[in-house]
C-alpha positions as CSV (number, residue, x, y, z in Angstrom):
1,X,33.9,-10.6,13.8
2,X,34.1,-7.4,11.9
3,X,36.9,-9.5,9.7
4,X,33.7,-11.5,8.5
5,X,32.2,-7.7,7.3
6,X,32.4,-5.8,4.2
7,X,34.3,-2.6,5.0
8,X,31.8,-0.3,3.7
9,X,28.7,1.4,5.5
10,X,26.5,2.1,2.2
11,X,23.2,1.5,2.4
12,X,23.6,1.6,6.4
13,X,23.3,5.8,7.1
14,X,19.5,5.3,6.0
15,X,17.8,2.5,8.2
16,X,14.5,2.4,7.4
17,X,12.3,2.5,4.1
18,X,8.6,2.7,4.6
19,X,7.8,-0.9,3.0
20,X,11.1,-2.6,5.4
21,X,10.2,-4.5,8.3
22,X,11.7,-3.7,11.5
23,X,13.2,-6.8,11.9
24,X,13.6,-9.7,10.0
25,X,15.1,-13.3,10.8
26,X,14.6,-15.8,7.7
27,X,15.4,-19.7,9.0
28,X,18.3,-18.6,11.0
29,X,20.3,-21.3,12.8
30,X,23.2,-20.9,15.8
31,X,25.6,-23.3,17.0
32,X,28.0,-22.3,20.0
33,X,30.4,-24.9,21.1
34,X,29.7,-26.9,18.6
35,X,25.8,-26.9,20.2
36,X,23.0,-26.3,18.0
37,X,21.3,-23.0,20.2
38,X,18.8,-22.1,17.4
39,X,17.3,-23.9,15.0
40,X,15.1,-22.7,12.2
41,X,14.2,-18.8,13.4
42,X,12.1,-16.9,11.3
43,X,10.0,-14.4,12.3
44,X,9.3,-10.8,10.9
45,X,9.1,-8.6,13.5
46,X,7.6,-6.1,12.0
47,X,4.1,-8.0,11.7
48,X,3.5,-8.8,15.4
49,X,2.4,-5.6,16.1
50,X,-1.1,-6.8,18.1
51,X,-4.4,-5.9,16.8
52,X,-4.9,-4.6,20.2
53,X,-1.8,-2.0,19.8
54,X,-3.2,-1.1,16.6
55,X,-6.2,0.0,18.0
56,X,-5.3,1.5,20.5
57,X,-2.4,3.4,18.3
58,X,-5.6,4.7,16.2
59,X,-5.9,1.9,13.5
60,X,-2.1,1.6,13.2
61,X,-0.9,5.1,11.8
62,X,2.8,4.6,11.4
63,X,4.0,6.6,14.2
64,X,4.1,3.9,17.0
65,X,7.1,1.0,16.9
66,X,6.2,-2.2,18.7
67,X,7.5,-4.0,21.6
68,X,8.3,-7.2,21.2
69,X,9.0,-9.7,24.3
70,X,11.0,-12.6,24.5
71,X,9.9,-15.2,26.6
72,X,11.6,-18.7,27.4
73,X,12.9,-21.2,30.2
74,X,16.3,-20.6,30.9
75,X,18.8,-21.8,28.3
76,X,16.4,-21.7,25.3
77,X,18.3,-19.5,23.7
78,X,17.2,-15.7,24.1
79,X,20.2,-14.2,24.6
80,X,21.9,-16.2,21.8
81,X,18.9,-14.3,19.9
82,X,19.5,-11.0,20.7
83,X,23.2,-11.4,20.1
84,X,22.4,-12.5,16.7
85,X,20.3,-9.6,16.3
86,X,22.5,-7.2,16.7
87,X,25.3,-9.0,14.7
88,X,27.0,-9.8,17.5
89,X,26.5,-13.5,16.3
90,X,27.2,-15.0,12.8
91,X,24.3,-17.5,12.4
92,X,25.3,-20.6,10.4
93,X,22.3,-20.5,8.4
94,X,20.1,-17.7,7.5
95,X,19.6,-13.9,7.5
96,X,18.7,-11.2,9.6
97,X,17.2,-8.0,8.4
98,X,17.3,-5.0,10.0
99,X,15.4,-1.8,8.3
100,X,16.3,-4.3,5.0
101,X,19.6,-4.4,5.8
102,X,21.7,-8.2,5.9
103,X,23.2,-7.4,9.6
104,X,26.1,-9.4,9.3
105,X,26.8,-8.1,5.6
106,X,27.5,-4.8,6.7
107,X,30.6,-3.1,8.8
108,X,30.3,-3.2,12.7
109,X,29.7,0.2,12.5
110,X,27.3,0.4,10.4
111,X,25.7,-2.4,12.2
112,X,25.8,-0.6,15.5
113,X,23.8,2.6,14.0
114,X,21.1,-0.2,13.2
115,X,20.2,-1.5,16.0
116,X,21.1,-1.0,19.8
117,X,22.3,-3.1,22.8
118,X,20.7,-2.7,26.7
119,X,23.1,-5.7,28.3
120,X,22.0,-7.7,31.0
121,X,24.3,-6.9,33.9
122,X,24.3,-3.4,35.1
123,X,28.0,-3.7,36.5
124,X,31.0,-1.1,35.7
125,X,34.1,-2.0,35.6
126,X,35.7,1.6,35.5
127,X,34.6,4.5,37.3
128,X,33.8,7.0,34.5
129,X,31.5,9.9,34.8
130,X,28.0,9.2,33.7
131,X,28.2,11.7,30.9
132,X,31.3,9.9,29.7
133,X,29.5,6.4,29.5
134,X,26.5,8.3,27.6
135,X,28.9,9.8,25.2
136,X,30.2,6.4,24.6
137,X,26.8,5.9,22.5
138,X,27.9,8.2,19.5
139,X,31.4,6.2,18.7
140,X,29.3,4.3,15.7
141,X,28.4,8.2,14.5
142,X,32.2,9.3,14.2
143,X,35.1,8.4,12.7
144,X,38.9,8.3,14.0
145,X,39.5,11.8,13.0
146,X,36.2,13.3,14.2
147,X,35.7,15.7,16.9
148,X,32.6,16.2,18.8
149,X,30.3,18.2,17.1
150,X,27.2,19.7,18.3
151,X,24.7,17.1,17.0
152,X,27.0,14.3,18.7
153,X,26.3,17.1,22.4
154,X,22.6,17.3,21.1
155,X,22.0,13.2,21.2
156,X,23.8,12.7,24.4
157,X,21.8,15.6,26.0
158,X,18.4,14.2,25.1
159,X,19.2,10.8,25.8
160,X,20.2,11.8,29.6
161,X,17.1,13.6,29.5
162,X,14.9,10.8,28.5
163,X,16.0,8.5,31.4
164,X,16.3,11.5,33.7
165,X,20.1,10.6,34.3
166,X,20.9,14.0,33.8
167,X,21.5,15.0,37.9
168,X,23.9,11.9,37.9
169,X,26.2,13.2,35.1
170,X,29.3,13.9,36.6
171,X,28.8,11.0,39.4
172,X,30.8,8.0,39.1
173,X,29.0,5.3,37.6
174,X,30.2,3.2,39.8
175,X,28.8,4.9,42.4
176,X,25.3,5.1,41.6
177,X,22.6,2.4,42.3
178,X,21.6,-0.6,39.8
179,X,18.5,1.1,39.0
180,X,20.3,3.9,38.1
181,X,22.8,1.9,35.7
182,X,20.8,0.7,34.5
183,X,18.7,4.3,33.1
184,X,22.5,5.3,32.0
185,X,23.0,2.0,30.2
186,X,19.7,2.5,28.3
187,X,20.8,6.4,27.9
188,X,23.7,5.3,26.0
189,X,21.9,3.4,23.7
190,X,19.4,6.2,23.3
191,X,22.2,8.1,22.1
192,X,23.1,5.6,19.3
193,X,20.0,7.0,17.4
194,X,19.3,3.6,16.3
195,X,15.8,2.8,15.3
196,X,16.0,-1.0,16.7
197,X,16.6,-1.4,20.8
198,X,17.5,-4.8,22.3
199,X,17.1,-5.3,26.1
200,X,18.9,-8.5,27.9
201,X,16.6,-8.9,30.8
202,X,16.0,-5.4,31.3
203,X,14.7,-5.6,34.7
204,X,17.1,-8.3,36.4
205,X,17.8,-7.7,39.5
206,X,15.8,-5.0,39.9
207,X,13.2,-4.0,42.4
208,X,9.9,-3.5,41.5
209,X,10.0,0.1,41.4
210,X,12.7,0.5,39.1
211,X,11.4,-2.8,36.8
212,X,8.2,-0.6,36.4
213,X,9.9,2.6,35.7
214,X,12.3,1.0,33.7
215,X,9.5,-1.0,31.1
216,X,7.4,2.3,31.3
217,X,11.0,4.2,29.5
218,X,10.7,1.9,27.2
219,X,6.9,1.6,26.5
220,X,7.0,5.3,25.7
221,X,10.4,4.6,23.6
222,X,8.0,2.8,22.0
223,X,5.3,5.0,21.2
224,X,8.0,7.2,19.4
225,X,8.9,4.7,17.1
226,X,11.5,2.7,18.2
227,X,11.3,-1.1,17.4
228,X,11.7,-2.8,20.8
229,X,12.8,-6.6,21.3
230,X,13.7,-7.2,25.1
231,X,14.4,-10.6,26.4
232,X,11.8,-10.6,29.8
233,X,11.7,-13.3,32.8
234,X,8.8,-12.1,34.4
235,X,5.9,-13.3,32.0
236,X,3.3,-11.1,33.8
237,X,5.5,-8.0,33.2
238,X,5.9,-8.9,29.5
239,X,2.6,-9.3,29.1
240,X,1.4,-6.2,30.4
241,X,4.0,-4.1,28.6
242,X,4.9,-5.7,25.6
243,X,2.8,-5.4,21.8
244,X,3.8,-9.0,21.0
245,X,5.6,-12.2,22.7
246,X,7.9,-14.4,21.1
247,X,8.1,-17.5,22.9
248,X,11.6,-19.5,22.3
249,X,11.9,-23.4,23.7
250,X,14.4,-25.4,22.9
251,X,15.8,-23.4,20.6
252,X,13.0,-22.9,18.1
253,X,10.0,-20.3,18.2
254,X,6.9,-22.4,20.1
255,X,4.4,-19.2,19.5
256,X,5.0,-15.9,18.2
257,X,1.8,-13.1,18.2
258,X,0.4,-11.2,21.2
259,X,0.5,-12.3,24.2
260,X,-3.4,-13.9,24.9
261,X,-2.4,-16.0,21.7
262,X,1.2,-17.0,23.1
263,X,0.6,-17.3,26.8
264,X,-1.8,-19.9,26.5
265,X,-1.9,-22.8,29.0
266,X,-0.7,-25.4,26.8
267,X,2.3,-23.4,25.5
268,X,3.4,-22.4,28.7
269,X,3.0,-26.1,30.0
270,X,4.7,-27.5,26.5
271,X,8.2,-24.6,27.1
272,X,8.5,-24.7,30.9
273,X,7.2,-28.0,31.7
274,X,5.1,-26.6,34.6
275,X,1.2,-26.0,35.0
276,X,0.2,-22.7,35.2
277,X,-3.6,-20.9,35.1
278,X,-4.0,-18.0,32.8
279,X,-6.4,-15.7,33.3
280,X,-7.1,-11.7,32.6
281,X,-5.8,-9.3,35.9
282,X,-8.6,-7.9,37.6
283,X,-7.1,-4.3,38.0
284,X,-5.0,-4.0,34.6
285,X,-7.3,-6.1,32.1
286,X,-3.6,-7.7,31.4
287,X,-3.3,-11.3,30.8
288,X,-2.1,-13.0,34.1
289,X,-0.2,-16.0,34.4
290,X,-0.5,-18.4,37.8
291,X,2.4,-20.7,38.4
292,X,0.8,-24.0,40.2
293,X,3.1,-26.0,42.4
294,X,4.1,-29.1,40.8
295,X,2.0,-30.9,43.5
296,X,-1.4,-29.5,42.9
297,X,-3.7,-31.7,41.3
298,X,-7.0,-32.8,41.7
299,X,-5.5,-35.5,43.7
300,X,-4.1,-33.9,45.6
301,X,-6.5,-30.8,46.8
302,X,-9.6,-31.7,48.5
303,X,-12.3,-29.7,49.6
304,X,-14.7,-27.3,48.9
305,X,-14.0,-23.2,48.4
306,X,-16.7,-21.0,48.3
307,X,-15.8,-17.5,46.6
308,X,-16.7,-14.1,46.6
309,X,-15.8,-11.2,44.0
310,X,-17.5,-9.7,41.3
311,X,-16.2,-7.4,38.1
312,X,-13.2,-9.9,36.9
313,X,-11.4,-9.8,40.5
314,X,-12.0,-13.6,41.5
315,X,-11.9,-14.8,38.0
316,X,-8.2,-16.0,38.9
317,X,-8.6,-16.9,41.9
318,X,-11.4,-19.3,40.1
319,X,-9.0,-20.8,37.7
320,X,-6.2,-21.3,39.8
321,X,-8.1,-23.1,43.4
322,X,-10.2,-25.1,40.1
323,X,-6.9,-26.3,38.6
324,X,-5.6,-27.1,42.3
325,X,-8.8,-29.8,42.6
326,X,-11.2,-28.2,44.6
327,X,-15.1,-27.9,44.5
328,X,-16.1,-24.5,43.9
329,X,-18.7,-22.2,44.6
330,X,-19.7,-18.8,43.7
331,X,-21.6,-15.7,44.0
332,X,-23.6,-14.1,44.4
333,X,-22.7,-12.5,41.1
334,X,-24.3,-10.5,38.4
335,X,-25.5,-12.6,35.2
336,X,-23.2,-11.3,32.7
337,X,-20.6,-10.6,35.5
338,X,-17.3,-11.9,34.0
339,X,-16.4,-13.6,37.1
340,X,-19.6,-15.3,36.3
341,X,-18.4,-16.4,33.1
342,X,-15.1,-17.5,34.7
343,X,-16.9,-19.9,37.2
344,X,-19.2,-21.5,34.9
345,X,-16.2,-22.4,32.5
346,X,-14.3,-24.0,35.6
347,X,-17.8,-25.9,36.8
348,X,-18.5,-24.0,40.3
349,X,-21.6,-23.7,42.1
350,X,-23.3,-20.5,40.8
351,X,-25.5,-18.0,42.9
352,X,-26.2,-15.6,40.2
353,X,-28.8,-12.3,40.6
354,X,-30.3,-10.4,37.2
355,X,-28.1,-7.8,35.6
356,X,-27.2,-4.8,37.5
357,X,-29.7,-6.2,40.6
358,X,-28.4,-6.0,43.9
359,X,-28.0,-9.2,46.3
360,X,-31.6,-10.0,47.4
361,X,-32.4,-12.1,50.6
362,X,-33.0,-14.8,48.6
363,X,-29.4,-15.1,47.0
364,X,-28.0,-13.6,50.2
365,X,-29.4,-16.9,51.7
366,X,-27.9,-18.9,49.2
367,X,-25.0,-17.3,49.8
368,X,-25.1,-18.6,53.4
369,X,-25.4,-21.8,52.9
370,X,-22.7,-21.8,49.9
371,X,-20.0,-20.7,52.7
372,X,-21.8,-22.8,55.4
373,X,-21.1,-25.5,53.4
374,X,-17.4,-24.3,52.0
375,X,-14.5,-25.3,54.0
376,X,-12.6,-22.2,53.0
377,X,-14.5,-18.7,52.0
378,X,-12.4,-16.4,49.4
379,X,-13.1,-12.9,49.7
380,X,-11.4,-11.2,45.9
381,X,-10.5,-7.6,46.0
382,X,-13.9,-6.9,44.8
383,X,-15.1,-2.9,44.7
384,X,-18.4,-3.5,47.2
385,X,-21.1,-1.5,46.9
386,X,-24.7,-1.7,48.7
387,X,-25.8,-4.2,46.2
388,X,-23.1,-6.3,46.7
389,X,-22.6,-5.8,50.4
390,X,-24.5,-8.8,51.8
391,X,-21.8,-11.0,50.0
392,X,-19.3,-9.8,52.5
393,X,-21.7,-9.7,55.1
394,X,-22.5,-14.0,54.7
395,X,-18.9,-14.5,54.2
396,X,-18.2,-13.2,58.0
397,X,-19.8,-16.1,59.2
398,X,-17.0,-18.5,57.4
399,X,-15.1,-20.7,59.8
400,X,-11.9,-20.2,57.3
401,X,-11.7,-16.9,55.5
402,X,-8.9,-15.3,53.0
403,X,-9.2,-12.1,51.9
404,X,-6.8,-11.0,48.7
405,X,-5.8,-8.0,49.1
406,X,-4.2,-5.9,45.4
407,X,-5.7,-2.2,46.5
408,X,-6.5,-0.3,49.8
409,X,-10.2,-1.1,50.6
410,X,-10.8,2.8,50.7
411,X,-10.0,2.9,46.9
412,X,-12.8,0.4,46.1
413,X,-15.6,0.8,49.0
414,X,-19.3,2.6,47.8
415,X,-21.0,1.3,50.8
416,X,-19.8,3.9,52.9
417,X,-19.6,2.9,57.1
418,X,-21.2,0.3,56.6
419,X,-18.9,-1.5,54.3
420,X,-16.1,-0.3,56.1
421,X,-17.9,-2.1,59.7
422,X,-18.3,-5.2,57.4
423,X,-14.9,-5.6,56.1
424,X,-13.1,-4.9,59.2
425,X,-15.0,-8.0,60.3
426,X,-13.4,-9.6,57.8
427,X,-9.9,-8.5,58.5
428,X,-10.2,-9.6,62.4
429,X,-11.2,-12.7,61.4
430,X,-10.0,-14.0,57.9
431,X,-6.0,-14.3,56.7
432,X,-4.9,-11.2,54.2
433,X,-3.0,-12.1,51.6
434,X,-1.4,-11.4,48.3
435,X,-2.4,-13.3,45.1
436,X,0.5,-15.2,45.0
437,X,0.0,-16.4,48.3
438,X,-3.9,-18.0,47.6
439,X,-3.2,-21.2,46.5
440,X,-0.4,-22.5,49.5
441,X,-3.1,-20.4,52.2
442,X,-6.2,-21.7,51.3
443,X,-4.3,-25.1,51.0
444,X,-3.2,-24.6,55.0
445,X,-6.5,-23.6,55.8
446,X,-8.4,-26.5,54.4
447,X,-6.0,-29.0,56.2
448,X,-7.3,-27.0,59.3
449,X,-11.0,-27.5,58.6
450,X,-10.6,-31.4,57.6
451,X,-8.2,-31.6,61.1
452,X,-11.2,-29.9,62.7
């Protein structure tokens, strides 16, 4: 590979120039095996910053990079992506820019103080000390003949600090645990000093503690500066982390922007070949992505659902049972409310009060005979308040209840012992469950009523 380079680093020590995108890939093609992988990538990275992002960055000011996601079914050709990226890959057509810079016109070297590699697996084959592997970042700063100066201690010090790896510096890194590696692995690319990070599915095989902390390192990377591009599985974690989505099928871009633009319905449905609701997370504002199993269709869900929530917290739980086939209803809810909104779009049975007015005993009523009717009553994780409260109270009476559970009831009860009383009703009675869970639970509970 570095046979293909140019044996000079000019024009490499110097990145970045205020007009240069990030990154830049102009009709780039890839064949491996004599496969086509990609065909026809361009894209400049640099512009997918999200208006949101830029608002929230204070109209855009410089200061922030952007993290960029890279979504995909397996095999569409993400990793071949990020190997081309970082020049790791010759393309057969096409260019990649980095900070204006041809990639694969430069020395390896030079290439590897451009831009800088997270790999996917965590595993070590020899047992150095964790400070060694970190130190292992500055080789593309020195030459043969170089010794280790203080700027090269400097890096690797702030790196280990950054990923607060620096208690497991003189552990075997063999010895630690994959979330740990996997903080070191990104440590020694901290200590590249390289204003472009790639990430190979940062948080495989991960729990969900260290896949949190992990993305958060890297959000605040982020807000430093550094250009991010990270190939992600988990499309809910991508979209609540990163600035902009690329979405890559086939080996082509489908949809490139941020991510209410690229995780639409249709795309998801047109790259993974699977149906899937998207809708806004009640607690994070994120956009949410609901896999459907491949058997749910109006055909094949029957009955009617009746569901409670309020503030955005059943508006998935709307698209999703409305997508699975059955008749809705809902309420009572706020005019205005946007769960509201989300159950006139999917054509539910609306109880609706004025703006801001509580439940009266006419909706409450209405409310009754809603679940009355409903084969299955869905309870969101709605915050309930006196004005609300009668919504939980009618649901008690359901012969089928789920409750979705996402936060502690304490954290989102206003109606003091009395909406405690109510919702431990609930709890006796109904089946807790996780989002995930709604659709197949509902599903068994249904059969149940119709069996009844």
């Amino acid at each position: 590979m570095s046979g293909q380079r140019p044996d000079s680093d000019a024009g490499a020590s110097d990145p970045f120039s205020a007009s240069d995108p990030a990154v830049e890939l102009d009709d780039v093609s890839v064949s491996l095996g004599g496969q086509r992988i990609l065909e026809g990538i361009s894209v400049d990275i640099g512009k997918l910053r999200s208006s949101a992002h830029q608002t929230e960055s204070g109209g855009g000011d410089g200061d922030d990079g952007t993290f960029v996601g890279l979504i995909g079914p397996n095999g569409a050709g993400k990793t071949t992506l990020l190997r081309t990226l970082n020049g790791a890959l010759t393309p057969d057509s096409g260019t990649v820019r980095v900070g204006g810079e041809d990639i694969h016109a430069v020395s390896s070297k030079a290439a590897s103080r451009l831009v800088a590699t997270v790999p996917q697996t965590t595993s070590v084959t020899f047992d150095f000390p964790v400070r060694e592997l970190v130190r292992m970042g500055r080789t593309p700063h020195r030459s043969r003949f170089d010794g280790w100066s203080e700027a090269d201690e400097e890096a690797v010090e702030k790196a280990m600090r950054r990923t607060s790896v620096e208690s497991l510096a003189d552990r075997p890194v063999t010895e630690i645990s994959g979330g740990e590696r996997q903080r070191v692995l990104i440590a020694r690319a901290l200590a590249q000093e390289t204003p472009v990070l790639l990430l190979d599915e940062p948080t495989a095989s991960l729990d969900i503690n260290h896949q949190v902390r992990t993305l958060e390192l890297v959000d605040d990377l982020v807000g430093d500066g550094t250009t991010a591009v990270a190939a992600i599985h988990d499309l809910n974690l991508a979209a609540h982390y990163c600035d902009a989505l690329i979405l890559v099928a086939d080996g082509r871009i489908l949809s490139a922007g941020d991510p209410t633009t690229v995780l639409s319905e249709s795309n998801l449905r047109d790259a993974f070949d699977a149906e899937a609701v998207v809708s806004r997370h009640p607690v994070t504002g994120s956009v949410y992505v609901t896999a459907l199993p491949s058997s749910s269709s109006s055909a094949d869900a029957t009955g009617r659902v009746h569901v409670v929530g309020g503030g955005g917290t059943a508006a998935r739980a709307l698209h999703v049972l409305s997508a699975a086939g059955y008749a809705l209803s809902a309420g009572a809810l706020n005019e205005g409310d946007t769960d509201a909104e989300a159950a006139r779009r999917v054509g539910a049975d609306l109880v609706t009060v004025p703006p801001y007015a509580p439940v009266d005993d006419a909706a409450r009523s209405a409310v009754e005979s809603r679940v009355e009717a409903a084969d299955v009553t869905v309870v969101a994780d709605v915050e309930v308040g006196d004005g609300n409260l009668p919504n939980l109270e009618a649901a008690a009476a359901a012969d089928y209840l789920v409750l979705v559970e996402e936060r502690p009831f304490s954290e989102r009860n206003y109606a003091g012992d009395d909406g405690c009383a109510v919702y431990e009703r609930l709890r006796e009675h109904g089946h807790v469950v996780e989002p995930s869970e709604l659709l197949s639970v509902v599903g068994e509970l249904a059969c149940e009523a119709f069996g009844d």
